[in-house]
N, C-alpha and C positions, 0 to 999 in steps of 0.2 A: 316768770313764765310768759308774762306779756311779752316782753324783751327778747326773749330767746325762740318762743312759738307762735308771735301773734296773737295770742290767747289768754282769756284773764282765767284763772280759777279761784274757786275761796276756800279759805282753812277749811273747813266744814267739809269738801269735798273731795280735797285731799284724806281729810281721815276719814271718810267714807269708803274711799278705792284703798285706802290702808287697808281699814278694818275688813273688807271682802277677803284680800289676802291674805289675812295673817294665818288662819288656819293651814294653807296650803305652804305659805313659808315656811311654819313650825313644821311640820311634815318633812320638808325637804331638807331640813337641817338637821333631822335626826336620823336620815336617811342611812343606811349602813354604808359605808363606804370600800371602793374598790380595793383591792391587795395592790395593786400597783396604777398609777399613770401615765401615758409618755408625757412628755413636755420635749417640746421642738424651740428652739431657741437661734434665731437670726441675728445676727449682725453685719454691720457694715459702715465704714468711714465715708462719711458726708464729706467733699471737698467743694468749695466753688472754684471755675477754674474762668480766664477770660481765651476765647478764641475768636478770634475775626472780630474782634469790638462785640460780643456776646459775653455776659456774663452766665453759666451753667451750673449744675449742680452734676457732680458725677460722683458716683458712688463709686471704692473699690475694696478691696482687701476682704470682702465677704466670706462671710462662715457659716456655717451649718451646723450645731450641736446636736443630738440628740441623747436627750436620757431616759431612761426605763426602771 
């Protein structure tokens, strides 16, 4: 955590903000769940290409799935 946010924390602390939560995690994972979800699903080919002594990144061939 230091490393990553500037910040120390200690085990202690961490299961402190655990333990707040769990109740609400257990809640939301017994949650009933919807009859359907979309999910939206992107793709696209990463190319580098060199232009004028530039090296770029262009994207092509892009897709759009969606399912229900």
């Amino acid at each position: 955590m230091a490393e990553q946010y500037g910040t120390e924390v200690s085990p202690e602390f961490i299961s402190s903000v655990t333990d707040a939560v769990m109740d609400d995690v257990t809640t939301w994972q017994g949650r009933p769940l919807e009859p359907m979800y979309p999910v939206v699903f992107f793709d696209v080919l990463r190319v580098k290409i060199r232009e004028e002594g530039l090296v770029r990144n262009l994207g092509s061939s892009s897709h759009c799935n969606t399912l229900i």
